[in-house]
C-alpha positions as CSV (number, residue, x, y, z in Angstrom):
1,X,0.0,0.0,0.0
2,X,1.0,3.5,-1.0
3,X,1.1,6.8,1.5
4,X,-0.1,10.0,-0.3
5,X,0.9,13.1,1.7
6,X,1.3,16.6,1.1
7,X,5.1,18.0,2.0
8,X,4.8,20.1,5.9
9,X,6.9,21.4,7.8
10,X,6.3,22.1,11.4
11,X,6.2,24.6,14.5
12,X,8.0,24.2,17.8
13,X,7.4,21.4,19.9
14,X,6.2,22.6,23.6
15,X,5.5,19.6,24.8
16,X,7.8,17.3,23.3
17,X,5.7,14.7,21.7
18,X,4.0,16.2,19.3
19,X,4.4,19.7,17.2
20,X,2.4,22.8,18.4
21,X,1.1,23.5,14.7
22,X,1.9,21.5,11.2
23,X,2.0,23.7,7.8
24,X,1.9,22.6,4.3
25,X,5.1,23.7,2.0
26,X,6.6,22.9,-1.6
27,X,10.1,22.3,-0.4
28,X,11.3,18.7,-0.4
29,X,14.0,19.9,1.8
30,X,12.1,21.2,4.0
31,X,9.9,18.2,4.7
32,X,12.7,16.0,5.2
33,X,14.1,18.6,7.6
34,X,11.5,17.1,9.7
35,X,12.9,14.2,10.0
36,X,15.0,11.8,13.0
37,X,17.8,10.7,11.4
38,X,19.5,11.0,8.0
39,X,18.7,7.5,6.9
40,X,15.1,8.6,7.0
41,X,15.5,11.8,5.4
42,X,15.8,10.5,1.9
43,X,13.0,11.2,-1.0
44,X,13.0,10.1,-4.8
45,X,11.3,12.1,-7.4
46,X,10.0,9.1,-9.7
47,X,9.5,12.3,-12.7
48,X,13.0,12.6,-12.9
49,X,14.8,9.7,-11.3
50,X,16.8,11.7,-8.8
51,X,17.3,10.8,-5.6
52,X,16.8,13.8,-2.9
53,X,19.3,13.6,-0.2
54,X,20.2,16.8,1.4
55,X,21.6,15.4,5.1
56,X,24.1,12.5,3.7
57,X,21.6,10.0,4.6
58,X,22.6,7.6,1.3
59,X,26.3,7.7,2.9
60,X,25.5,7.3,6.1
61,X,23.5,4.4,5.2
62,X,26.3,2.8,3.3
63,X,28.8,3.2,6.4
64,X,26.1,1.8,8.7
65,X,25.7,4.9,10.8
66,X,23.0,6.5,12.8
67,X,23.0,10.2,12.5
68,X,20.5,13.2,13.6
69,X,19.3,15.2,11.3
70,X,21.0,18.7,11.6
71,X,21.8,19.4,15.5
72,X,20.8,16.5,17.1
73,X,19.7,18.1,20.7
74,X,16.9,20.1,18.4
75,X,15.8,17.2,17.2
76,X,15.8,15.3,20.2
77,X,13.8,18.0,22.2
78,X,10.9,17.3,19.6
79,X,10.2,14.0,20.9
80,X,11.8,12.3,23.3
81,X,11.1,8.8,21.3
82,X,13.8,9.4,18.7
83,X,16.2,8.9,21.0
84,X,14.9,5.3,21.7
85,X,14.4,5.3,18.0
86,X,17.9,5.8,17.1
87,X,18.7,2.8,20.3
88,X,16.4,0.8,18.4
89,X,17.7,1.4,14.9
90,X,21.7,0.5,15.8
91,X,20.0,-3.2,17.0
92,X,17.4,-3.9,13.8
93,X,20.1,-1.9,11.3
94,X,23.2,-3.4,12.4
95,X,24.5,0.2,12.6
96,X,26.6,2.6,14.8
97,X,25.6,5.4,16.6
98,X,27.3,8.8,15.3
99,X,29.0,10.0,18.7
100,X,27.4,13.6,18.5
101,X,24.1,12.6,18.2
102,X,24.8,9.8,21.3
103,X,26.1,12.1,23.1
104,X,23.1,14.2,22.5
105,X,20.9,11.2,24.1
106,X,21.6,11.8,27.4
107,X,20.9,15.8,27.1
108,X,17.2,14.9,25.8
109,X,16.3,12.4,29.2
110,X,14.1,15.1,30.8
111,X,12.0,15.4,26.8
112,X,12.3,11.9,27.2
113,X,10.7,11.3,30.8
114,X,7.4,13.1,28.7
115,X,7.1,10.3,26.6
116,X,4.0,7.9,27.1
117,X,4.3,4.2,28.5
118,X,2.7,2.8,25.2
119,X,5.0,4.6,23.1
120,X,8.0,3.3,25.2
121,X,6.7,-0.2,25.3
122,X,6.6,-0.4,21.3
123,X,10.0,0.7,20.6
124,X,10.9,-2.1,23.0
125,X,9.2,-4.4,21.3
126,X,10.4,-3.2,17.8
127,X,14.0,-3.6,19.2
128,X,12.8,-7.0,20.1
129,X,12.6,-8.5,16.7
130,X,16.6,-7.7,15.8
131,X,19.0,-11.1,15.0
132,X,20.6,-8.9,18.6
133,X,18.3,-7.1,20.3
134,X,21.5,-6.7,23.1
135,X,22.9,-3.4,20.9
136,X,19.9,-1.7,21.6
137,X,19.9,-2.2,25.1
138,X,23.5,-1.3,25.3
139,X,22.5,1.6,24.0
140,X,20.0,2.3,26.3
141,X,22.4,1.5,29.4
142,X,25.2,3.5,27.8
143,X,23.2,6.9,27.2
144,X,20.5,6.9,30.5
145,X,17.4,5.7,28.3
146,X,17.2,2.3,31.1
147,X,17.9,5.2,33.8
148,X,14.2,6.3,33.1
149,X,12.4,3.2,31.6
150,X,13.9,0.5,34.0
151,X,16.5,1.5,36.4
152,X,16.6,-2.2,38.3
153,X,17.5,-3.5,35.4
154,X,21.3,-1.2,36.4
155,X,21.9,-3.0,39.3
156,X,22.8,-6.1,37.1
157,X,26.1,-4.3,35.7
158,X,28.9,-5.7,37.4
159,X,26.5,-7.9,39.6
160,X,29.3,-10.7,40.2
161,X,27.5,-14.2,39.9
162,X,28.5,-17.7,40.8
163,X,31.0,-20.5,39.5
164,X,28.5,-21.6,36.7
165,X,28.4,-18.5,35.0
166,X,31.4,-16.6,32.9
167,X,29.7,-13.2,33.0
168,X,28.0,-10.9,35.4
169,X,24.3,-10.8,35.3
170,X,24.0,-7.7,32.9
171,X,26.7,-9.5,30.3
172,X,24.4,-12.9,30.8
173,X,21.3,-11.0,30.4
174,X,22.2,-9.7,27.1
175,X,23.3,-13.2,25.8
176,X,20.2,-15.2,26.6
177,X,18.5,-12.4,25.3
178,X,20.2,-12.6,21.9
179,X,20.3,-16.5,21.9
180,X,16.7,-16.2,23.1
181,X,13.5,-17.3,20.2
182,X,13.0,-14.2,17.6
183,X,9.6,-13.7,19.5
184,X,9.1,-10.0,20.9
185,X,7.3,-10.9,24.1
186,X,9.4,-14.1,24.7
187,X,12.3,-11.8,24.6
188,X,11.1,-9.6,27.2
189,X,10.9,-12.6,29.4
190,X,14.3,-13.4,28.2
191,X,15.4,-9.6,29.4
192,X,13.9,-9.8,32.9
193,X,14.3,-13.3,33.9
194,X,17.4,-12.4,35.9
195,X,15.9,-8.9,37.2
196,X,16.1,-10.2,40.7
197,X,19.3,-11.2,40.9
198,X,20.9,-8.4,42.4
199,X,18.2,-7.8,44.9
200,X,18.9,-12.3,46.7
201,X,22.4,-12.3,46.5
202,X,23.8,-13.6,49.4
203,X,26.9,-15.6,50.0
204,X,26.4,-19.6,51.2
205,X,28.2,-20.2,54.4
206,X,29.1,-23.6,52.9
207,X,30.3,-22.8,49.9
208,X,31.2,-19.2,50.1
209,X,30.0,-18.7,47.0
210,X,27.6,-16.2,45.5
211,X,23.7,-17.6,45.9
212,X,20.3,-16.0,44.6
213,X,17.4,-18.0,46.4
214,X,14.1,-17.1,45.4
215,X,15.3,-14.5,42.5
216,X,13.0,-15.9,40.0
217,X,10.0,-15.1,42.5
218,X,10.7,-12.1,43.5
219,X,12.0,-11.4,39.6
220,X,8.4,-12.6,38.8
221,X,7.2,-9.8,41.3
222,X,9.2,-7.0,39.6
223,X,8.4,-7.8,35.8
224,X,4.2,-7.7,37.2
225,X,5.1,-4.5,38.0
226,X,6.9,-3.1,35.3
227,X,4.8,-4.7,32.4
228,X,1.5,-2.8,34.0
229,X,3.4,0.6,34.2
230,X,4.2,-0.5,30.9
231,X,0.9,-1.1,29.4
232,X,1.7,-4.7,28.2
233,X,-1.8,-6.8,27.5
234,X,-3.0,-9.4,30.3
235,X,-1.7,-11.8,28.2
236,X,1.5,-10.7,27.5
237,X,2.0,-10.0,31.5
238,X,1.2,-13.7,32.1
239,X,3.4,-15.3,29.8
240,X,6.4,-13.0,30.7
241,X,5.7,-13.5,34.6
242,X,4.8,-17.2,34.4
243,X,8.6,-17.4,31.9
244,X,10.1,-15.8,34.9
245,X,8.8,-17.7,37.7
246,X,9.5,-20.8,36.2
247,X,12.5,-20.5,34.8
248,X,14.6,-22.8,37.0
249,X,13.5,-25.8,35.5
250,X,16.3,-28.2,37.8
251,X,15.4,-31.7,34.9
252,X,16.5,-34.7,36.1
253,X,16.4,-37.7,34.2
254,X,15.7,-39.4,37.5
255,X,11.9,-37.5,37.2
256,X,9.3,-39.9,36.8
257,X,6.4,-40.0,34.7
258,X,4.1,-38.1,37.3
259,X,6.9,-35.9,37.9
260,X,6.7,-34.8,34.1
261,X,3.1,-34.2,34.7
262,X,3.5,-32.2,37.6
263,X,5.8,-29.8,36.2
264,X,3.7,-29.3,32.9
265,X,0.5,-28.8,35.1
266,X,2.5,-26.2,37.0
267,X,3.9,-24.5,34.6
268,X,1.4,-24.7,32.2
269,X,0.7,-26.3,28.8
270,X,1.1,-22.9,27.0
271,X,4.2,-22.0,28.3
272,X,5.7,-24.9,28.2
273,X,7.6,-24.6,24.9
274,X,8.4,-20.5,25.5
275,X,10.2,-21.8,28.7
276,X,12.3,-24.3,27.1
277,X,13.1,-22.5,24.9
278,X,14.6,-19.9,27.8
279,X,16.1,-22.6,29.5
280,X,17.8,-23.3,26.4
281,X,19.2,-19.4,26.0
282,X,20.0,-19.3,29.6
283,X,22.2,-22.0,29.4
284,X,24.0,-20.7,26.0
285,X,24.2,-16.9,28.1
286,X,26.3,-18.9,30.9
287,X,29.7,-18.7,28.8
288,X,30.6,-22.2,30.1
289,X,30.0,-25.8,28.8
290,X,26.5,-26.7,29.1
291,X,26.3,-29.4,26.6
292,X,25.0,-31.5,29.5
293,X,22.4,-29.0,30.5
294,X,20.8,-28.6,27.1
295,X,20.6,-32.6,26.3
296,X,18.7,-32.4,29.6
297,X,16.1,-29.9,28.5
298,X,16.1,-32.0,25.2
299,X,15.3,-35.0,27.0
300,X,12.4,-33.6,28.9
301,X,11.0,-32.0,26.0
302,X,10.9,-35.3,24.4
303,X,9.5,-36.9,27.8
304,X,7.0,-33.7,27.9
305,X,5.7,-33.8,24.1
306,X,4.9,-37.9,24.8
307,X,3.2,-37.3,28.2
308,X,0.6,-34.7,25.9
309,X,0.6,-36.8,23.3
310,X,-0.6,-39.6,24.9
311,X,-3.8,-36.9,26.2
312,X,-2.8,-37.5,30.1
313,X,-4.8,-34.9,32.2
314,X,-2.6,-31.9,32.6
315,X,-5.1,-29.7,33.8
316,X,-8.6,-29.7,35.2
317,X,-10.3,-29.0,32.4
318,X,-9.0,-32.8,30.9
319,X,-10.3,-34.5,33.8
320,X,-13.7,-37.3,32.8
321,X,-15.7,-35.1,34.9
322,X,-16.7,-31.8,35.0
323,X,-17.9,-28.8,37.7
324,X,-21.3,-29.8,37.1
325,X,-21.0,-33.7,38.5
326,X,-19.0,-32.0,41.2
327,X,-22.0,-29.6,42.4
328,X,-24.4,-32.5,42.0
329,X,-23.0,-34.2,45.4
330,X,-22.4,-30.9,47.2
331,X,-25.3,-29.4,49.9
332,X,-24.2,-26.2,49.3
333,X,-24.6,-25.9,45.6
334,X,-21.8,-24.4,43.9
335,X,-18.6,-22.5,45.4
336,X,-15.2,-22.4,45.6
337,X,-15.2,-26.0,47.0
338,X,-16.0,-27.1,43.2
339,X,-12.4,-26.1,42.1
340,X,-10.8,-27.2,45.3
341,X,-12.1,-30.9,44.7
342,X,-11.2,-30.5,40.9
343,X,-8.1,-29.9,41.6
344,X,-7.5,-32.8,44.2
345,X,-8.9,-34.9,41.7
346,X,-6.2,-33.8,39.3
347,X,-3.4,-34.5,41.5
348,X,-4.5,-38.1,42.3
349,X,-4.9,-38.2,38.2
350,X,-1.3,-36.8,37.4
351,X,-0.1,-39.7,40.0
352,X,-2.3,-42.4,38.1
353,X,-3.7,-41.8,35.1
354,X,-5.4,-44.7,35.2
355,X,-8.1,-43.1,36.9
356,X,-9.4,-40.8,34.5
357,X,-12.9,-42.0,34.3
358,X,-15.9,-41.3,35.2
359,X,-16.4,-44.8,37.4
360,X,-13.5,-43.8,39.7
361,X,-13.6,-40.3,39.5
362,X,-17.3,-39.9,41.2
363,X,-16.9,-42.2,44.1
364,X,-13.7,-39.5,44.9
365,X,-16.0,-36.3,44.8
366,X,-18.8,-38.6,46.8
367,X,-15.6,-39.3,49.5
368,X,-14.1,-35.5,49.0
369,X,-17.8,-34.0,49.8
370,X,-18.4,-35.6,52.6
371,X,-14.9,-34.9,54.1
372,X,-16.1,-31.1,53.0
373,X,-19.5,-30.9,54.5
């Protein structure tokens, strides 16, 4: 699909967002004055087959660089966005920043502190879908952009970790997060999984070495926060928190069969393969040999795809019987009690799936009721 505009050029920009008045003109020029950066300040007159370039943006463009448009703090005091713009354009472009207009990033935080949460959240998420989404965010951590969008996300710089990791959390972080699946919300779990690192770690009287007990719960705790500032869907939010609370899988090939079933029931059937496929970033981020740790996850893929293809119950709503049979046996009609014996049932199913049926599942709910009432 085609565009059709006039050329404009604009007024001042008071608020930083947006500009106080727009006006029409018939200067080329002057509409792509307008514009970010030079790579996007580029027109070509079809009539005469010339291409219109007045800011170098076809050289900068062949030497991979990302420069403002004429003084970069005017542009950036515009709207605040470019600069997480021209973050997000050195990750998806493969390209360099110029170092005037970087430096002019950190000048244009305050324009930037104007911008909306939505707007923030889908340059993120643009960023997201480069082959290394890290440049961007080294961008961001270089220049004061994370300052104002997620300043925990700091204390992970230099945040020594233990024996089975080569890198400090930040350095890890950006390595499962560039070995992570090309999926933009799968990423941002991939970004924040660690978030809580910094916040556990604790030395272990035993071993004297560096622990973080608990990190991906509390982590889980922090990226619910951050993804409703954020404005990120209900759905995003629960696959990102559930990717982060999970993400210490611990396999063993000593698991049974119900221990499988346990783990996919907790977890969850839809984020099962988003969280292998973490684990299996999260090991390649560790910068040591984990050849053993991703035939493990390997393994209980294999073991987890069999346990769902042979339709074990995984979740209440697989069980033979349903809420209704449940209430039928109750005095007190329906209630929270419904779920609670649902679930019990489940957990006695996950052991033996044997019982899936209707014949032994309703003499349970007969037993369960009476226990209840």
């Amino acid at each position: 699909p085609f565009e059709v505009t006039t050329l404009r050029g604009e007024g001042a920009y008071s608020d930083g967002r947006r500009p106080d008045h727009v006006v029409f003109v018939d200067d080329i020029d002057r509409d792509l004055a307008r514009r970010d950066f030079t790579v996007n300040a580029l027109a070509y007159d079809p009539v005469d087959g010339q291409l219109v370039d007045p800011f170098g943006g076809l050289a900068d463009m062949r030497n991979k660089v990302i420069r403002a448009v004429g003084e970069p703090s005017e542009r950036f005091q515009e709207d605040g966005l470019r600069i997480l713009r021209g973050a997000r354009f050195v990750a998806t472009l493969d390209f360099e920043l110029d170092p005037p207009t970087e430096a002019a990033f950190r000048a244009a935080l305050d324009t930037f502190r104007k911008v909306s949460p939505e707007r923030v959240r889908d340059e993120w998420m643009k960023a997201m879908k480069a082959k290394t989404p890290s440049r961007a965010f080294e961008v961001m951590r270089r220049t004061g952009i994370l300052e104002v969008t997620y300043p925990e996300l700091l204390e992970q710089v230099g945040c020594e970790q233990n024996q089975w990791h080569a890198y400090d959390v930040w350095n890890h972080t950006m390595r499962v997060l560039d070995e992570s699946a090309a999926d933009p919300v799968e990423r941002i779990a991939a970004l924040l999984h660690d978030v809580a690192k910094p916040r556990t770690r604790a030395r272990s009287d035993k071993t004297g070495d560096w622990t973080f007990y608990h990190h991906e719960k509390v982590g889980a705790d922090m990226a619910e926060r951050w993804l409703r500032d954020y404005r990120f869907s209900n759905q995003e939010r629960d696959l990102v928190v559930g990717l982060v609370r999970h993400h210490l899988i611990c396999y063993s090939p000593e698991w049974t069969d119900a221990a499988v079933r346990r783990f996919i029931k907790r977890v969850g059937t839809e984020r099962v393969d988003p969280l292998l496929r973490l684990g299996e970033a999260d090991a390649l981020g560790k910068g040591r040999d984990v050849e053993e740790e991703l035939a493990a996850l390997k393994e209980l893929r294999g073991r987890i795809d069999k346990s769902i293809e042979e339709g074990n119950a995984l979740s209440t709503q697989d069980l033979a019987i349903g809420g209704n049979d449940v209430i039928e046996h109750l005095e007190g009609g329906a209630g929270p009690i419904v779920g609670e014996i649902l679930r019990t049932l489940l957990d006695r199913v996950i052991d033996d799936p044997s019982l899936n049926t209707r014949d032994k599942l309703m003499p349970m709910v007969e037993e369960l009721a009476k226990q209840e009432q």
